[in-house]
Wavefront OBJ file of the C-alpha trace (Angstrom):
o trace
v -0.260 138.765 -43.023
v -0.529 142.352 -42.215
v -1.560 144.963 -39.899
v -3.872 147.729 -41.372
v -3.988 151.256 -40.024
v -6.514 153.809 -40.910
v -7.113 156.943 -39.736
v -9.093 159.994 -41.441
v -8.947 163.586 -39.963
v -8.489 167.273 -40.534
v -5.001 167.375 -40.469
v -4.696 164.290 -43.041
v -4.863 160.853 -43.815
v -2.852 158.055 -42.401
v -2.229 154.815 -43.785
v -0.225 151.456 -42.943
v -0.424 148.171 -44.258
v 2.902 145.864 -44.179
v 3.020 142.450 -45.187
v 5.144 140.079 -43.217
v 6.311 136.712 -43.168
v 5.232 133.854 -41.221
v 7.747 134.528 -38.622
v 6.439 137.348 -37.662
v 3.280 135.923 -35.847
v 2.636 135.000 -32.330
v -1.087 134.372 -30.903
v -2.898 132.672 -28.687
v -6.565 132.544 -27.123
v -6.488 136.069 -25.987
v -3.503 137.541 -28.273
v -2.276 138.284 -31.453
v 1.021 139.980 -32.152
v 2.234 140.581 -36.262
v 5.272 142.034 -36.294
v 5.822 145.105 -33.508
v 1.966 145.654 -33.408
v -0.807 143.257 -31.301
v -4.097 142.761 -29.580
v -4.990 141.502 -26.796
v -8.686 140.937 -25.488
v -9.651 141.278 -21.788
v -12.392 140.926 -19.856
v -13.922 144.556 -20.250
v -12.142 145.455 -23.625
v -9.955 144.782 -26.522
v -6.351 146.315 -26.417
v -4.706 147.135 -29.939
v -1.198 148.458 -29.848
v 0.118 149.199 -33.109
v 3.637 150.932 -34.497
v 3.989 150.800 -38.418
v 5.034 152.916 -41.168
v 2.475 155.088 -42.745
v 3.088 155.352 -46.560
v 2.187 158.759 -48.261
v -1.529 159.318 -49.718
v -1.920 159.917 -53.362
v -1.323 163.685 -53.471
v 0.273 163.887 -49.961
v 4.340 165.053 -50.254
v 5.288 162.958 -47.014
v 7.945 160.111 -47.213
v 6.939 157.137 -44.997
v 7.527 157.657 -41.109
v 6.917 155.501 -38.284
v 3.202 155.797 -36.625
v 2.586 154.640 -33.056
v -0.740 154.552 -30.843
v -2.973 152.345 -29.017
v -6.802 151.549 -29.404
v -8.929 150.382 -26.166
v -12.360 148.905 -27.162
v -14.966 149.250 -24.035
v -18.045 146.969 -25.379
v -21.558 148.549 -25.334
v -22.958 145.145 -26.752
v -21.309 141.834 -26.396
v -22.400 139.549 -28.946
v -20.631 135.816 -30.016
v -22.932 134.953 -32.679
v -21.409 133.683 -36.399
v -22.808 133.921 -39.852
v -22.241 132.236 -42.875
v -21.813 134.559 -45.989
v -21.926 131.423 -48.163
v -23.956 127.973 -48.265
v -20.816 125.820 -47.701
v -19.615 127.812 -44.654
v -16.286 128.328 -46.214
v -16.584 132.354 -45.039
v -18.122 133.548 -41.549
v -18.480 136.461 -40.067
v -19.093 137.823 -36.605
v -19.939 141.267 -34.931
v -18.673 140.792 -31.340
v -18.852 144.659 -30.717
v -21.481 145.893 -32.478
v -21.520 149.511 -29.972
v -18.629 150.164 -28.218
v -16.769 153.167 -27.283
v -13.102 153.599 -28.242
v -10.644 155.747 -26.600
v -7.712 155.813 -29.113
v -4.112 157.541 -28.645
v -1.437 158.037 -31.549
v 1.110 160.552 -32.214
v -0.403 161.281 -35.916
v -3.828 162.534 -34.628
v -4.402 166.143 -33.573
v -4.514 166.897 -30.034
v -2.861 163.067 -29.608
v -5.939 161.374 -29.746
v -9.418 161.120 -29.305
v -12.725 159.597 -27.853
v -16.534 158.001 -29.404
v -18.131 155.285 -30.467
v -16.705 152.320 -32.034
v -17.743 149.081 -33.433
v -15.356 145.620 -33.805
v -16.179 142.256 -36.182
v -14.212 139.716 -37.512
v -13.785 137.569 -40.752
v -12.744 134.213 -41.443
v -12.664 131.734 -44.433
v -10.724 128.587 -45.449
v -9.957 129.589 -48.924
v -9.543 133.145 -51.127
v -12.522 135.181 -50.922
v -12.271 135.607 -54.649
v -12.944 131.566 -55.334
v -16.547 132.429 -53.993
v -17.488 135.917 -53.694
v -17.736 138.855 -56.687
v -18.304 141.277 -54.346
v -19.978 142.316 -51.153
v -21.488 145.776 -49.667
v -21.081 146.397 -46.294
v -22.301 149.174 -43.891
v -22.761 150.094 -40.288
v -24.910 153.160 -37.970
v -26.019 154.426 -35.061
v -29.263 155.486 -34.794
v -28.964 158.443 -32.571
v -33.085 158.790 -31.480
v -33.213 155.672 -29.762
v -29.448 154.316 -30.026
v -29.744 151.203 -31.902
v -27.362 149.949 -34.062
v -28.073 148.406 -37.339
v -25.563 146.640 -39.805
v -25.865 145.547 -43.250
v -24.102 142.793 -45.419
v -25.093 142.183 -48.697
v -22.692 139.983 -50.367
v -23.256 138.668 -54.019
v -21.585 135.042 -54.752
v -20.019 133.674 -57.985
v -22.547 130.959 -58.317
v -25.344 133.889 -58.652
v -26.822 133.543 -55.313
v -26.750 136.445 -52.712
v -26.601 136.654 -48.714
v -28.298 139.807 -47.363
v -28.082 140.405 -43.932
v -29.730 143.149 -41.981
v -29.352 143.325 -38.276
v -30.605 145.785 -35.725
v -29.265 145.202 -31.861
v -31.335 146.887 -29.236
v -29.677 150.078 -27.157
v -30.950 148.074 -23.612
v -30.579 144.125 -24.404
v -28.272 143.977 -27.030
v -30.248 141.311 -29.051
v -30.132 140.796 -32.614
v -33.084 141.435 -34.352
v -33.537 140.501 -38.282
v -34.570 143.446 -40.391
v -36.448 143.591 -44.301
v -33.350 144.859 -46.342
v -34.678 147.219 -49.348
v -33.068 146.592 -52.335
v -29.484 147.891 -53.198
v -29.507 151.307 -54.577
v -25.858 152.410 -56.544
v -23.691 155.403 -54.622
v -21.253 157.710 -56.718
v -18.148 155.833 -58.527
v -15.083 156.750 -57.276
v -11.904 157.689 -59.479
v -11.233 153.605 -59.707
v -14.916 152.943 -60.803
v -16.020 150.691 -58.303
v -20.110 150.004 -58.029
v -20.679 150.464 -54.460
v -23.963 150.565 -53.206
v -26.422 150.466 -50.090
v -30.040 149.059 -49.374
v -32.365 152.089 -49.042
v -36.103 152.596 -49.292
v -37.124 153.109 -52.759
v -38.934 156.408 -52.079
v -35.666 157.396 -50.897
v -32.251 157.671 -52.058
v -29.263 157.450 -50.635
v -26.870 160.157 -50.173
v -22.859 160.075 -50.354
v -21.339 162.274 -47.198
v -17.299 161.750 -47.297
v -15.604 159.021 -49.182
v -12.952 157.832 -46.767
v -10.803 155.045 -49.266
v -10.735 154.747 -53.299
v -8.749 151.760 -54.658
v -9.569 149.696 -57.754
v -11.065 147.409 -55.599
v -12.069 148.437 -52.462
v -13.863 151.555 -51.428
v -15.201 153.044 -48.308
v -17.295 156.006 -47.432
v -19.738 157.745 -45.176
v -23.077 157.420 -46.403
v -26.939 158.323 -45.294
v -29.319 156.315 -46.127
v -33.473 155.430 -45.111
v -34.197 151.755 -44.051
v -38.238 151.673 -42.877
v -38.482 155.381 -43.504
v -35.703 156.135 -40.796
v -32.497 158.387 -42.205
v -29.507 156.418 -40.429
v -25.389 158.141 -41.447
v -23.530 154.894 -41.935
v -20.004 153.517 -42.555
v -19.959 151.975 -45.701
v -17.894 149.698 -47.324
v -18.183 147.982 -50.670
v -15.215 145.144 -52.004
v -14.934 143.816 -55.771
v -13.604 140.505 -55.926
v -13.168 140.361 -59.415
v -10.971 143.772 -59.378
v -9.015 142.328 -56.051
v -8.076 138.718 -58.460
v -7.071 141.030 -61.356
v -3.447 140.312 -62.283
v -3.059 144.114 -62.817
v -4.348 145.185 -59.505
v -2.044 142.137 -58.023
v 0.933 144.028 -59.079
v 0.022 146.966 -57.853
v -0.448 146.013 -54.765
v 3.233 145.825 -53.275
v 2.998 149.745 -54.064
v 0.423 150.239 -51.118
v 1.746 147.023 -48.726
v 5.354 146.563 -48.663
v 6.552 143.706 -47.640
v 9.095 142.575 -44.756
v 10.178 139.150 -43.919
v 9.526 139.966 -40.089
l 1 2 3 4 5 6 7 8 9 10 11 12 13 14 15 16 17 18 19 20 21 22 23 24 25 26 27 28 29 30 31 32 33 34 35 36 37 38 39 40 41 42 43 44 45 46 47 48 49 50 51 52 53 54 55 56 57 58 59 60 61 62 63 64 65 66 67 68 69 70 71 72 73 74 75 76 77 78 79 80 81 82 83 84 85 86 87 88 89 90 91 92 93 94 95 96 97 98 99 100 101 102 103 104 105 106 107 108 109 110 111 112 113 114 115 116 117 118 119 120 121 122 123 124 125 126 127 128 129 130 131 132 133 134 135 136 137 138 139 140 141 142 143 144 145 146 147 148 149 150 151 152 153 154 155 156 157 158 159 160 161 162 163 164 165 166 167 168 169 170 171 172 173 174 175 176 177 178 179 180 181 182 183 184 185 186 187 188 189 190 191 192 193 194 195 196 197 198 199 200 201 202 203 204 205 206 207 208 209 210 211 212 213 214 215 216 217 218 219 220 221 222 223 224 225 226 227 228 229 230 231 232 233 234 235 236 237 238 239 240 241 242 243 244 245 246 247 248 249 250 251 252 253 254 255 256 257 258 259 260 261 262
């Protein structure tokens, strides 16, 4: 188990990921601590503390240091709802934030910190997501004309089936409302190769803005793209099961998570 930092700025990347042992967990209803770092929901927002070691960034001539900060979540949209990503149930998924704002405070970030929007889901499965998935895209916006949020999975499953998912919540109720998704069109490989891609109106294209991560397995970038002829900028996230299972890429790993026994 682990606890993943990310954070992208001006000044540099940051990055943590540790693996730790079994001992290392405490949790209950409302909390979850791995190692020194936890959260802890509440009834107007979701608390994340975190203190890890950053590791260096390909290029970067840092040695790893100790990064510190916290994360408050403050919900725009409340949502409970779950969704199955494959027939059998095996792997759900649920956006319980899809708007929030996030007020977030660490020692790597310029200035100390800073303040927007946010957005906060959650994943869980009862087996390897490589025993049924080859892949998935991901992505998330916020329309800024009329401040909707729309989020799109579009997972593709080893037995040849897919689950596409568009959602668009409301700026005033928050409701879930099911959207057409256009078919996938492909984004620029990274330096690993991997075929992300987005749905996007096929008089349009879409359009790569910043690529954030570039793994041989994962990637994750900022990307514009139309959906019902409206231009939405949108996280995006694309994951290649078949890279992640790789016996190659396994051994890699322990480069980018080191591993602790607490």
């Amino acid at each position: 188990m682990a606890f993943n930092i990310a954070l992208y700025g001006p000044g540099g990347n940051v990055w943590c990921m540790t693996e730790r042992g079994s001992g290392s967990l405490r949790r209950d209803a409302h909390h979850l601590h791995i190692g020194p770092s936890s959260l802890s929901m509440h009834a107007d927002r979701l608390l994340i503390d975190f203190a890890e070691t950053a590791l260096p960034w390909p290029g970067q001539r840092l040695w790893p240091k100790a990064v510190s900060g916290r994360v408050e979540l403050f919900p725009d949209i409340h949502a409970d709802r779950l969704f199955d990503l494959d027939p059998a149930g095996r792997h759900v998924w649920s956006p319980r934030m899809p708007r929030a704002m996030a007020t977030i405070t660490c020692d790597a970030l310029p200035g100390g910190g800073w303040r927007g929007r946010a957005y906060h889901d959650m994943n869980y499965g009862d087996r390897p997501l490589e025993q049924d998935f080859i892949g998935w895209d991901w992505a998330r916006g916020h329309a800024a004309a009329d401040g909707d949020t729309v989020i799109l999975y579009d997972a593709l499953l080893r037995q040849g089936s897919r689950r596409r998912l568009a959602l668009r919540y409301d700026a005033q109720q928050g409701e879930a409302q099911a959207l057409d998704l256009p078919d996938r069109q492909g984004l620029p490989p990274g330096f690993w190769g991997v075929r992300a891609g987005i749905g996007c109106d096929m008089a349009s294209s879409p359009r790569l803005l910043d690529r954030l991560e570039d793994s041989p397995f994962y990637t994750r970038s900022r990307v514009e793209t139309t959906l019902s002829g409206r231009r939405l900028e949108m996280m995006q996230e694309t994951l290649d099961c078949r890279r992640l299972s790789h016996p190659l890429v396994r051994l890699m790993l322990p480069f980018r998570m080191p591993r602790r026994r607490h």
